[in-house]
Each structure stands twice: as structure tokens, then as C-alpha cells.
C-alpha positions as CSV (number, residue, x, y, z in Angstrom):
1,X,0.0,0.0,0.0
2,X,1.3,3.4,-0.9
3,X,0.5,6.8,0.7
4,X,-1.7,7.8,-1.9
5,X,-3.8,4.2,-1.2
6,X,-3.6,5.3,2.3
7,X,-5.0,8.5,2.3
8,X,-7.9,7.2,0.3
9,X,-8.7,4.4,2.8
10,X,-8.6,6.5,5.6
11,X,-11.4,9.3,4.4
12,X,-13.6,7.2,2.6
13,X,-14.1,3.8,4.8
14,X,-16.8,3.7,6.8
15,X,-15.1,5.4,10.6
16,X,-16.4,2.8,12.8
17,X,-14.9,0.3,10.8
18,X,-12.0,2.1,10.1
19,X,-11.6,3.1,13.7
20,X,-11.9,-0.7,14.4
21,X,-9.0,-1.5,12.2
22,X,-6.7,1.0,13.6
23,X,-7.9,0.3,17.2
24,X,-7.1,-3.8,17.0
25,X,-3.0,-3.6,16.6
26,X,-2.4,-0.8,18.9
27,X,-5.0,-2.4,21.6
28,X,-2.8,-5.3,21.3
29,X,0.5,-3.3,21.3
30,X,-0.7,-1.4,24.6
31,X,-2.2,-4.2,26.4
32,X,1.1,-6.3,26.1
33,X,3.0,-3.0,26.7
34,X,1.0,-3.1,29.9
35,X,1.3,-6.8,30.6
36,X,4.9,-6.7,30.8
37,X,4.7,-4.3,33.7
38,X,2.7,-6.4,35.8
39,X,4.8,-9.3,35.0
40,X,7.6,-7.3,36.1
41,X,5.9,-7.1,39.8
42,X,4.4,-10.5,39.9
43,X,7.9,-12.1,39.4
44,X,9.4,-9.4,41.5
45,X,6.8,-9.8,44.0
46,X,7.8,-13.5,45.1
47,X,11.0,-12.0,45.8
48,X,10.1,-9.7,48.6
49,X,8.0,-6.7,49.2
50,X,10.9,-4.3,49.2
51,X,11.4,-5.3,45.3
52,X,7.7,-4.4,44.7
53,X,8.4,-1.3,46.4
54,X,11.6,-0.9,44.1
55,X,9.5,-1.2,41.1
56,X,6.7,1.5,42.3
57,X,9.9,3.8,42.9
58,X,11.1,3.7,39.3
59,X,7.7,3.9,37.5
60,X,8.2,7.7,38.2
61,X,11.5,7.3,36.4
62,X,9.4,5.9,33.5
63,X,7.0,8.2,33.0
64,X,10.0,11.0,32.6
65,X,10.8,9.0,29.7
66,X,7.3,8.3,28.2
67,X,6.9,12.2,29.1
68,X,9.4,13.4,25.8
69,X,8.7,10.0,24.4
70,X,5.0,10.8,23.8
71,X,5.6,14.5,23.3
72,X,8.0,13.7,20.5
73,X,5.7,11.1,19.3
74,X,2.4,13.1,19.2
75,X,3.7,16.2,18.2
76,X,5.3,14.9,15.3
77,X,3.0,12.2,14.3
78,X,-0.6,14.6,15.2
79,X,1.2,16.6,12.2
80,X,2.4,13.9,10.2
81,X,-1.5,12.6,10.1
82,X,-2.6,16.2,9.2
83,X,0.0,16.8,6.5
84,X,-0.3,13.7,5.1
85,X,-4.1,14.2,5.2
86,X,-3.3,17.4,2.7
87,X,-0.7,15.5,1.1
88,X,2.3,17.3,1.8
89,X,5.0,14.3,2.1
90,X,7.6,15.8,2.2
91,X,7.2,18.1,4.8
92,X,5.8,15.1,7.3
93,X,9.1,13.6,6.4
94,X,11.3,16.5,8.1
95,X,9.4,16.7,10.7
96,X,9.3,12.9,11.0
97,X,13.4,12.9,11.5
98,X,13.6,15.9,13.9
99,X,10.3,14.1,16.4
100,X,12.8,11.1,16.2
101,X,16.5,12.2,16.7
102,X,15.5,14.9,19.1
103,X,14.6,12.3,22.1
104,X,17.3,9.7,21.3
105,X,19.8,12.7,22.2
106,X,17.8,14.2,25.3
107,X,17.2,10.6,26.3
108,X,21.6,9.7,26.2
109,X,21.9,13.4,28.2
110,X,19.6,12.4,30.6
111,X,21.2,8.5,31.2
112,X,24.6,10.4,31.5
113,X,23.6,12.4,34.4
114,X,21.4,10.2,36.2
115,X,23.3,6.9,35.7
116,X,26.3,7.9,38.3
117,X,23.5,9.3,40.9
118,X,21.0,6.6,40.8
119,X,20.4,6.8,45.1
120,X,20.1,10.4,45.0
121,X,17.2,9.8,42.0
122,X,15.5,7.0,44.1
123,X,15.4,9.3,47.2
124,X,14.3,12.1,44.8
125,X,11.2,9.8,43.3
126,X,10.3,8.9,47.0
127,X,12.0,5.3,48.0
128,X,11.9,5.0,51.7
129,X,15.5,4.2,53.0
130,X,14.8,0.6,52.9
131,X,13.9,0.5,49.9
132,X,16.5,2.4,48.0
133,X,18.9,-0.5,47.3
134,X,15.7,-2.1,45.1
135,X,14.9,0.9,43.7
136,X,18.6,1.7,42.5
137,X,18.8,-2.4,41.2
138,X,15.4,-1.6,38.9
139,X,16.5,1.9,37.9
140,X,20.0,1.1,36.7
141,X,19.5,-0.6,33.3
142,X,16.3,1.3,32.9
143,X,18.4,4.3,32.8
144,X,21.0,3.2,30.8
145,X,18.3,2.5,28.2
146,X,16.7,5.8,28.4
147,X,17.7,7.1,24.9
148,X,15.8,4.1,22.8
149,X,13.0,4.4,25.4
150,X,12.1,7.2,25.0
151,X,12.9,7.8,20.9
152,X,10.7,4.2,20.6
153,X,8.0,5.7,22.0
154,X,8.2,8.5,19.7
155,X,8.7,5.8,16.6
156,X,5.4,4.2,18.1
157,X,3.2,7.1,17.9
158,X,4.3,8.4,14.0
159,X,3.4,5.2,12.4
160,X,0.4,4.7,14.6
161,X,-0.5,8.3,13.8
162,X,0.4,7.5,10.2
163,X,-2.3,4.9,9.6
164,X,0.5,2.1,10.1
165,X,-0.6,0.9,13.7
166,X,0.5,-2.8,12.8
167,X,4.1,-2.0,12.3
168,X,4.1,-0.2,15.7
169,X,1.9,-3.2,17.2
170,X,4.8,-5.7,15.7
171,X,7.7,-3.5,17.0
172,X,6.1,-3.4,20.6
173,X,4.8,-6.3,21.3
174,X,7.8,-8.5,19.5
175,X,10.1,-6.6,22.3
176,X,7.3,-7.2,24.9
177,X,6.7,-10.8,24.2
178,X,11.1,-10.8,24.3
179,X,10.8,-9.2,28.2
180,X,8.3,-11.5,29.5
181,X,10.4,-14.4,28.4
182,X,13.5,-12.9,29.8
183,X,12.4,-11.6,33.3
184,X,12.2,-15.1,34.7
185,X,15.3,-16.1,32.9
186,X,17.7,-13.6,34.8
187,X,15.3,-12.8,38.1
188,X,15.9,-16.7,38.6
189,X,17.5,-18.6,36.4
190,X,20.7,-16.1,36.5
191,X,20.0,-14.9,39.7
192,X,19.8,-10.9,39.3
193,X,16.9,-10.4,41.0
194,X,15.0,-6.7,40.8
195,X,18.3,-6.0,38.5
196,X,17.1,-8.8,36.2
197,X,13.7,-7.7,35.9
198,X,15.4,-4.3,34.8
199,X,17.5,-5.7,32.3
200,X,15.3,-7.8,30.6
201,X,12.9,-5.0,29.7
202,X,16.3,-2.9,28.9
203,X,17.2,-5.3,26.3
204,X,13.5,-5.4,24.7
205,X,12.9,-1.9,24.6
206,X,16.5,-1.8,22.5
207,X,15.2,-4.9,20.5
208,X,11.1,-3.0,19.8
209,X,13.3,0.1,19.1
210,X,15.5,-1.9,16.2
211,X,11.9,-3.3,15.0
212,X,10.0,0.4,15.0
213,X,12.9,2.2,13.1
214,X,12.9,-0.7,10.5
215,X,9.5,-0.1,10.3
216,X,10.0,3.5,8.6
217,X,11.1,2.2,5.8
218,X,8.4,0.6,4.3
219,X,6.5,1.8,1.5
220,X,3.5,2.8,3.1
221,X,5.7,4.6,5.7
222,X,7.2,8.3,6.0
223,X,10.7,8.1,5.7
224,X,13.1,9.2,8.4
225,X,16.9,9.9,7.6
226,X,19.6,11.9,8.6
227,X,19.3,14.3,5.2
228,X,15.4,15.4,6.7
229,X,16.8,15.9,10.2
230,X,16.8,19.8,9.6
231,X,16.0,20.9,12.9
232,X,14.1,24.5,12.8
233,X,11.9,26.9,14.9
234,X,9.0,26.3,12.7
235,X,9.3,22.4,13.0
236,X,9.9,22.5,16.8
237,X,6.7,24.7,16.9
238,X,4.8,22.6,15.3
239,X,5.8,19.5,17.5
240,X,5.3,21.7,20.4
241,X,1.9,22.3,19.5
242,X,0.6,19.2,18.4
243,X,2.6,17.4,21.6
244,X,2.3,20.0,24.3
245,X,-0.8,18.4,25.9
246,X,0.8,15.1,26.3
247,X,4.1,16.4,27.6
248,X,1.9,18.2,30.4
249,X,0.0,15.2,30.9
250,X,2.8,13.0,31.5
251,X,5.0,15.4,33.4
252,X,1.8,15.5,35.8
253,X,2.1,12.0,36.0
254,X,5.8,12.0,37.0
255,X,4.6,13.8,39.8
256,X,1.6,12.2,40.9
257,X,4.1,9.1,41.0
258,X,6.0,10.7,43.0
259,X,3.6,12.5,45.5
260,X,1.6,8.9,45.5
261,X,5.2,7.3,46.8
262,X,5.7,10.0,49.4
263,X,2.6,10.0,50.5
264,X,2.1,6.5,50.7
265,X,4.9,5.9,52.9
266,X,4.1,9.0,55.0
267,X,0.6,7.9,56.3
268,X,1.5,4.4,56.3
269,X,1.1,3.3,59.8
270,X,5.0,2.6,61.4
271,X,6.8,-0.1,60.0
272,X,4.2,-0.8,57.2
273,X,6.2,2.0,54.8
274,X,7.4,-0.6,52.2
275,X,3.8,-2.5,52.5
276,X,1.9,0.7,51.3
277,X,4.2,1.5,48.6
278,X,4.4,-1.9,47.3
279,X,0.4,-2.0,47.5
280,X,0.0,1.8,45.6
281,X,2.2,-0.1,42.8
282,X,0.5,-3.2,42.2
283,X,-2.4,-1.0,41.9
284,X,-1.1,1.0,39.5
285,X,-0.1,-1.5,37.6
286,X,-3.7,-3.0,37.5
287,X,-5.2,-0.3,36.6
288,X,-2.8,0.5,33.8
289,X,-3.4,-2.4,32.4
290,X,-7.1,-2.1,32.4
291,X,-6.9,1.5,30.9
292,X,-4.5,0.0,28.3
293,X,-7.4,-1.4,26.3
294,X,-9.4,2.3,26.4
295,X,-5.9,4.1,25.9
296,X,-5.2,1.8,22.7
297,X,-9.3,2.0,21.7
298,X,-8.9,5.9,22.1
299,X,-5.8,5.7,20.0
300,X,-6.8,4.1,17.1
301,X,-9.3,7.1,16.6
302,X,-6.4,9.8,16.3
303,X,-4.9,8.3,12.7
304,X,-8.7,8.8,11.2
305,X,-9.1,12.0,13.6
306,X,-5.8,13.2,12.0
307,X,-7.0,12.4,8.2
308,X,-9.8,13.3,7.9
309,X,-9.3,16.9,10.1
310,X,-6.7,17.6,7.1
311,X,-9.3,16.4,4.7
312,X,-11.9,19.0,5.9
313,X,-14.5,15.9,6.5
314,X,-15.7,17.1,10.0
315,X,-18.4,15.2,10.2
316,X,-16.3,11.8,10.1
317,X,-14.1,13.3,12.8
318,X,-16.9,13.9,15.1
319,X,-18.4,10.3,14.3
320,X,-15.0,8.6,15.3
321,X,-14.3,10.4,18.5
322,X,-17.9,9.7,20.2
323,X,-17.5,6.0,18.5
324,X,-14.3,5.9,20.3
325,X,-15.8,7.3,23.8
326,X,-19.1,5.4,24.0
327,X,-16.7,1.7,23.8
328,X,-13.8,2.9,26.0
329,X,-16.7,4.1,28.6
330,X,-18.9,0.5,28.1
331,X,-15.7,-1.3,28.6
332,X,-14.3,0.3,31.9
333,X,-17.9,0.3,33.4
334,X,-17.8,-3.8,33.1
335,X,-14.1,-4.2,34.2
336,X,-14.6,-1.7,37.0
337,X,-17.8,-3.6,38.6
338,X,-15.5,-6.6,38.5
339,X,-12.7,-5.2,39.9
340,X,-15.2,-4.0,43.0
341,X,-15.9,-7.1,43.5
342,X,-12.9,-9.4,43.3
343,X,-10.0,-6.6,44.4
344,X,-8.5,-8.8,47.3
345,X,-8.4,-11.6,45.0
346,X,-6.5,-9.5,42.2
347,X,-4.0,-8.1,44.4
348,X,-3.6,-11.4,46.2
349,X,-1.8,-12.1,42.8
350,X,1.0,-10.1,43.5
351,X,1.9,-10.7,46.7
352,X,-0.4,-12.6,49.3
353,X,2.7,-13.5,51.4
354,X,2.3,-9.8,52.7
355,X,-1.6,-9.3,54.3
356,X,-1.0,-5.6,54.5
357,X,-0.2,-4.9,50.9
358,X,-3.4,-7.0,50.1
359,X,-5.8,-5.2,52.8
360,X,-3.8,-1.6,51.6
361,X,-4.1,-2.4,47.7
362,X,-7.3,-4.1,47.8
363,X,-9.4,-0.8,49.1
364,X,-7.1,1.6,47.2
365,X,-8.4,-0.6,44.1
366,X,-12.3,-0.4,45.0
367,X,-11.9,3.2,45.4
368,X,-10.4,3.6,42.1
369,X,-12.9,1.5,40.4
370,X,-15.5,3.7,41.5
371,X,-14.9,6.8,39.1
372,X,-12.9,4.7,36.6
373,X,-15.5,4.1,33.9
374,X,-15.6,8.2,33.3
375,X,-11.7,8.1,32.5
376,X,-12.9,6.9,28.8
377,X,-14.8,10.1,27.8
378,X,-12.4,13.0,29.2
379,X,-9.3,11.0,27.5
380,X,-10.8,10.8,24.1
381,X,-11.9,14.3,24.3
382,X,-8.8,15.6,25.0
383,X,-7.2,13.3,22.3
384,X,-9.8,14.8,19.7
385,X,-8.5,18.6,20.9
386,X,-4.9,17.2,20.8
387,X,-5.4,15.9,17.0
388,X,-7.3,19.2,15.8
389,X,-4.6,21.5,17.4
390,X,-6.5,22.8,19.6
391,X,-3.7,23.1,22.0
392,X,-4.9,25.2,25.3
393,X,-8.6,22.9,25.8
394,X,-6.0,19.6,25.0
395,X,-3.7,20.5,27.7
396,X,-6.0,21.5,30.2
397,X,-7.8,18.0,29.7
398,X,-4.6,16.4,29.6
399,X,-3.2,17.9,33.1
400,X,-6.4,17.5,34.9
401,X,-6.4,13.5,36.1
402,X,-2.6,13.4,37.7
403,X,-2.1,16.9,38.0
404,X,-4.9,19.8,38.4
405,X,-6.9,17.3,40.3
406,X,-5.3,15.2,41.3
407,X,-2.1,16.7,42.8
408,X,-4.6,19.0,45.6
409,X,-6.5,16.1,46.1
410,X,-3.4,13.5,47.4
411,X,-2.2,17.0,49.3
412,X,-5.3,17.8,51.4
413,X,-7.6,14.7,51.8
414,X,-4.8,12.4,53.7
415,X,-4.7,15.8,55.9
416,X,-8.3,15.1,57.3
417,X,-8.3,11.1,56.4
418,X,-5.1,9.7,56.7
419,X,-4.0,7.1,54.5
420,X,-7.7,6.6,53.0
421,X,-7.4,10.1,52.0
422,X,-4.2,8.6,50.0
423,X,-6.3,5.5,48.4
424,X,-9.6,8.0,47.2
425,X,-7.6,10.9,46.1
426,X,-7.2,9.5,42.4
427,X,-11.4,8.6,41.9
428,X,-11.9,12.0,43.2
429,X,-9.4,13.5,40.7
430,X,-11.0,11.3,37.9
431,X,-15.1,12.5,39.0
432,X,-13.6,16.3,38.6
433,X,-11.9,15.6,35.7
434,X,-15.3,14.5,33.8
435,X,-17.3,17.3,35.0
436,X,-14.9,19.2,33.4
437,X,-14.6,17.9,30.0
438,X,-18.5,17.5,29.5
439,X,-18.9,21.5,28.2
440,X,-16.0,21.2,26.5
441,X,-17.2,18.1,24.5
442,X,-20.3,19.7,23.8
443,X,-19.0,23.0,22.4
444,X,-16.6,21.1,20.2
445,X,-19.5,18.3,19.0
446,X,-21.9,21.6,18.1
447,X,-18.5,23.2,16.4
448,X,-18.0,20.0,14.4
449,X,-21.5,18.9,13.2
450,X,-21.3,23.0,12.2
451,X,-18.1,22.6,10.3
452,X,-17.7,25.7,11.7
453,X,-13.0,25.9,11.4
């Protein structure tokens, strides 16, 4: 299939169908994406609860790097899917390069300064002094990794964005399926413990990143090369605005990792620091997994979002993003009622050696599952602002779940309720965060069905 095939496909298929088709391989590139984190705990967790911890302590670390990652990604990708939608290849080309070289040399900057201070970065992210030798074992190969972490994730999001979701799906979940197999291989069989769990998803995020850039070289692809990295003001502007709402978003969750550690361990009755940690991380990890489905759902919209906005064929962008909303919402309201219901079991999973984690993560999880099923219908919202570059109502969506919200929420309520306060504070965050984006999703469905740009 070539571009021009492309473009035709994607603004005159039907959009449910179409939305369908791009939803499948990313749902299964973000879902196994998401797998290989739990797998990480579950096989860290039968080592001890301080390992847990370890791994809740670098997801902070992580979501630094998916910060520029996706900000590289969307920026350049939410214009590649525009420009491409008014035909201008070469020009989605340049920018292409610059979204992808850019990160891979912030990401070796940032491994060369943190890589010699790893304790003074686990102390910084929140690790309790206990639990700073795990922390440091997880963090050091994730680190070292950094720069084809981050520029993979950028890879990712162009072809997805492209139309191209199943050579992103193949590149991820080939280095996903590589990690799972690995993690018992060195955790055990080698005898690394938390340092093997961090190795082997080192080596398969260099392995996916091999895979993605391969991946820009197919026919249907836009090319990326070092004779279109011409780095400019008026290509970094564009990135910026078409990948300013998911930098924001991310950095916000950098720091609602890190408030979520601190706070954990802070209201954590004496002794049971590592417990509550290890518990807030499981939990995380569940319910990333479970939003992994939405997210990738949500995402599969933004390619046919993307065309069709460059196409002028409003109507068909309107169509896809509530198509997109109403499944991610019907999914997360069936998930959440049986996560309610079974949350001791779930958590049990991880760790049932350790009673505390299991009482701790168990109630965090019911309390989550409470607001969850509205998390579908603010996140596709602000990922139909995001692809129309409408960049002020797309970041302000985007910061309001782990950061406007949420951030005064873990602050004050563990004030007047103690650790509780700690396990409600994200279901509050996500109950504002949809009373929010409801006028904002009507003014914008009124604006479309107008074709009023």
C-alpha cells in the first residue's frame, strides 16, 4: 500500500470500521505493553516486598521518559497525520526525522547524568531508605536505556498516527513478548533479582526500538533519515503544538508518581512503609493495564481523527471520536464492577505472602474502580482537541487527572483522612476531571456537526 492508497482508505471507509481496524494492533501493542509491567511485579513480588516497592519507585523514572517519548511522538505524528491528510510528504518527512533524533539525544543526556546518581534519584522519586537498594537495582538498566526508550515511544506514535498501527503493534509487542520471556530467565535462572527484571525489559525496549525504526522504511511509511533531520523553529513549533498536551499530561504523571510514593509511605502506619508503597504499585499496575485497552481503543481514533481533520470531512471526525468514547466508557464500566468485586483476589496475585499490601491495595483498588469508567470520555476528548490542534482545551484536559486534580487532592484529603485520604484521592481527581470535560465536549461536537474551522 502506498501513501496515496492510504489517504484514500482512511477518508472514505466507513469510521467505525476504520476506527476498528486501527484500534485492533495498537489495543494489542498497549495491552502487552502493559502486561509486561505487571509481569515485572508478579515475578518481582515473590521475591520480597521491598522489590515491589523498588519497582513503584522507578515507575516515576518511566514516566519522565514516556513524558518526551510521547511528546516527540504526538507532536510529530498529530502533524504527520494532518499533512499527510493534505498531502504534503515531504514536509511530514522532516518533521518525522527531527520528532525522532531529538529524544534519542535528550534521552543519552539524561542517562549520563542520572546513571552515576542513581540513590540520590531514588530518594528524589520517593523510595523510603529501605527501599532504595531495590529501587537503585530496577532503575540502573532502565536508565541506561533511556535514549531508545524514549525515541521508541516516539517511533510508536508516528506510524500509529500514520495509519501504520501494525508496524508499531509488531515492534512493541515483539520486544514485549522478548521481556516477558526474559524476566524469569535472569530474576531466577541467572539470579539478578529486581536488576534482572530491569534488564530484561532494557534489552527489549532496544530490541522494539530496532523493529520500529525498521518499520520506517516501508513503502506505506514516512521516511526518516539523517538528510530530513533539519532541525528549525518552525518544525519545533509545530511539535510543540501538536505534543504540548501530552508532555503536560505525562509530566503531571511524573509527579503524581512521586507524590503517591511520598505520601504512601508518610501515612503508612509505622513499619508498614514498604507495605503501602508496594500496595499503591500493584495498583497502579492494574489499573494501567485495564486503561491499556481504552488508551489503545482511544488511539486508534487519532490516525482517522488526524485524516480526515486535514481532509476537511468534520463530520467523520466527530463520528470517530464519540464511536471511540461510548466503547472505551462500556468497557471500563464492566471491568470496574468486577474489579469492586474481586480486588482482594486480584492483588492477592502479587503478593499474598504480605496481608497488609493486600488489605492496603485491595481498598485503594475499590476506590479507584469507582470513578474509573468516566476516564474513557475526558481522554478521548482531550485526544480529539490534541489531533485538531487545539492546544490550550487539550492540555488542560490532559493535566487534569494526575495533575490539576489530582495533585490538591493526594495534598489535602490524607490531611483530614489519613491514608484513605491517599487510596480516594485518584477517583476524586477522575469525578472532577469529567465534569470538566462534559462542556468542553459539547461545544466542540456543536463546532464540528457546524463545520464551523
Amino acid at each position: 500500500m502506498t501513501i496515496e492508497d492510504k489517504y484514500t482508505e482512511m477518508t472514505t471507509q466507513p469510521v467505525r470500521l476504520l476506527v476498528c481496524r486501527m484500534a485492533v494492533p495498537t489495543i494489542i501493542a498497549m495491552v502487552t505493553t502493559a502486561l509486561y509491567n505487571v509481569v515485572d511485579a508478579a515475578f518481582v513480588g515473590r521475591l520480597s516486598t521491598e522489590g515491589t516497592a523498588g519497582i513503584g519507585i522507578s515507575f516515576a523514572y518511566m514516566t519522565f521518559i514516556q513524558a518526551l517519548g510521547f511528546f516527540f511522538g504526538h507532536g510529530s505524528g498529530n502533524y504527520i497525520s494532518r499533512a499527510l491528510g493534505a498531502k504534503k510528504v515531504a514536509s511530514a518527512s522532516r518533521v518525522a526525522s527531527v520528532g525522532f533524533f531529538t529524544p534519542l539525544i535528550i534521552g543519552a543526556l539524561a542517562a549520563a547524568l542520572c546513571l552515576p546518581n542513581l540513590s540520590a534519584l531514588s530518594r528524589l522519586l520517593g523510595a523510603p531508605e529501605g527501599v532504595v537498594p531495590y529501587s537503585n537495582d530496577y532503575l540502573r538498566y532502565i536508565v541506561l536505556a533511556t535514549p531508545f526508550m524514549m525515541s521508541a515511544l516516539t517511533l510508536n506514535n508516528q506510524l500509529r498516527l500514520q495509519g501504520n498501527a501494525r508496524l508499531g503493534m509488531v515492534g512493541i509487542v515483539s520486544g514485549a513478548i522478548l521481556n516477558i520471556v526474559l524476566d524469569p530467565v535472569l530474576i531466577f535462572g541467572c539470579g539478578m533479582g529486581v536488576s534482572g527484571a530491569s534488564l530484561a525489559t532494557a534489552i527489549s525496549q532496544l530490541f522494539s526500538w530496532c523493529l520500529l525504526l525498521a518499520g520506517t522504511f516501508r513503502p506505506e511509511s514516512v521516511h526518516i533519515g539523517f538528510r530530513t533531520f533539519r532541525p528549525s523553529w518552525s518544525v519545533y513549533y509545530e511539535i510543540i503544538r501538536g505534543g504540548l498536551p501530552s508532555l503536560f499530561r505525562q509530566v503531571f504523571n511524573c509527579a503524581a508518581a512521586v507524590s503517591l510514593n511520598y505520601c504512601a509511605a508518610l501515612y503508612a502506619a509505622p513499619g508498614q512503609e514498604a507495605s503501602a508503597v508496594a500496595a499503591f504499585a500493584v495498583v497502579t499496575r492494574i489499573m494501567m493495564f485495564a486503561f491499556s485497552v481504552v488508551l489503545g481503543f482511544c488511539q486508534g481514533f487519532q490516525p482517522v481523527c488526524g485524516y480526515n481533520f486535514g481532509a476537511r470531512l468534520y463530520g467523520r471526525v466527530r463520528e470517530s471520536w464519540l464511536f471511540a468514547a461510548s466503547v472505551g466508557t462500556a468497557f471500563l464500566l464492566v471491568i470496574s464492577t468486577l474489579g469492586y468485586i474481586f480486588a482482594p483476589q486480584v492483588v492477592a496475585l502479587f503478593r499474598a505472602e504480605d496481608p497488609v499490601l493486600v488489605g492496603i491495595g485491595a481498598e485503594t483498588l475499590r476506590w479507584q474502580c469507582l470513578a474509573f469508567p468516566l476516564v474513557a470520555f475526558f481522554t478521548s476528548t482531550g485526544m480529539l482537541f490534541q489531533n485538531i490542534r487545539m492546544t490550550f482545551p487539550a492540555t488542560l484536559l490532559s493535566i487534569t487527572r494526575n495533575g490539576l486534580f489530582f495533585l490538591p487532592a493526594i495534598l489535602l484529603l490524607p490531611m483530614w483522612l489519613g491514608l484513605q485520604g491517599v487510596q480516594m484521592a485518584q477517583a476524586v481527581a477522575d469525578a472532577l476531571s469529567f465534569l470538566l470535560a462534559v462542556p468542553y465536549a459539547v461545544w466542540i461536537s456543536r463546532k464540528l456537526k457546524r463545520a464551523d474551522f
